[in-house]
C-alpha positions as CSV (number, residue, x, y, z in Angstrom):
1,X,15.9,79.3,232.8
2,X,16.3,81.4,235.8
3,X,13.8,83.6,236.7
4,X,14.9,86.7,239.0
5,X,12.4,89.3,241.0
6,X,14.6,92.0,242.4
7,X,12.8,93.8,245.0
8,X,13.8,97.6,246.3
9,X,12.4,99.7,248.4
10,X,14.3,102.7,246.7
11,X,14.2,104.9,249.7
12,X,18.2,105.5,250.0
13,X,18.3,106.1,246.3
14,X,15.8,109.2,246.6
15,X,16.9,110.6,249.7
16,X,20.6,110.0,249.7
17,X,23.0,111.7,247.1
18,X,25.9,109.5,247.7
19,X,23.8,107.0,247.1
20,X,21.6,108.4,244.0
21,X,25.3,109.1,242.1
22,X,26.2,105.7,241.8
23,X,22.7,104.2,241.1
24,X,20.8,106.8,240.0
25,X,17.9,104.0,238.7
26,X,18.4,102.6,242.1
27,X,19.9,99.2,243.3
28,X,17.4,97.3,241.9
29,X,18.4,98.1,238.2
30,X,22.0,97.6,238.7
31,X,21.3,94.0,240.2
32,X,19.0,93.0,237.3
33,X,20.9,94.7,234.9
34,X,23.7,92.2,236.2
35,X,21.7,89.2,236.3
36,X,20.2,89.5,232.5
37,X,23.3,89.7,231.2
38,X,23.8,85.9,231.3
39,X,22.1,84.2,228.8
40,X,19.8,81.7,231.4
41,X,18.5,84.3,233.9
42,X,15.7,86.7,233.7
43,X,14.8,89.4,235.7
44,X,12.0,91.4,237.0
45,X,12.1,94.9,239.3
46,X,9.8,95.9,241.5
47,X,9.8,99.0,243.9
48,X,7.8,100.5,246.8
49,X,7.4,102.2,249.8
50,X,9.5,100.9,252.7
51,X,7.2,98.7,255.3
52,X,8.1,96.0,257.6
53,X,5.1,93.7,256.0
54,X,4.0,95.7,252.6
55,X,4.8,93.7,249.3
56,X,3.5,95.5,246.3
57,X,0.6,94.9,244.2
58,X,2.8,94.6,240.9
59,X,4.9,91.7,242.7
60,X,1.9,90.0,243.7
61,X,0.2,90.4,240.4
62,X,3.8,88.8,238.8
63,X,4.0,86.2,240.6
64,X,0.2,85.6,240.4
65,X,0.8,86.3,236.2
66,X,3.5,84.2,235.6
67,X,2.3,80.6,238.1
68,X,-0.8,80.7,236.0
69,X,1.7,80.4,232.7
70,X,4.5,78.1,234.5
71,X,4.3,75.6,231.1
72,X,6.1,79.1,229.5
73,X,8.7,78.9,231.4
74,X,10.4,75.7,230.9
């Protein structure tokens, strides 16, 4: 099993009609959307605020989540 984390910041989305019409969930969805169509890959969004050095909370808590129940995943 693969396991995906696909990580936006979802500014261009918001601000950017162009943009919003042709992912109006935002990059992030499309690409995972993609990804868990084959039968071996799982995959996770998470969003935030743009920042040079910022990863969210709800990534961290993920990753934090899911090393403490590696056994589950092979």
């Amino acid at each position: 099993m693969i396991r995906v984390s696909v990580f936006n910041e979802f500014c261009h989305e918001r601000h950017k009609d162009a943009v919003k019409a042709i992912y109006p969930d935002g990059m992030h969805k499309t690409i995972a959307d993609f990804l868990r169509a084959e039968e071996d890959i799982t995959a996770r969004t998470c969003k935030s605020r743009p920042s040079a050095f910022w990863v969210p909370i709800a990534f961290l808590d993920f990753l934090h989540e899911n090393q403490a129940h590696e056994e589950n995943y092979h």
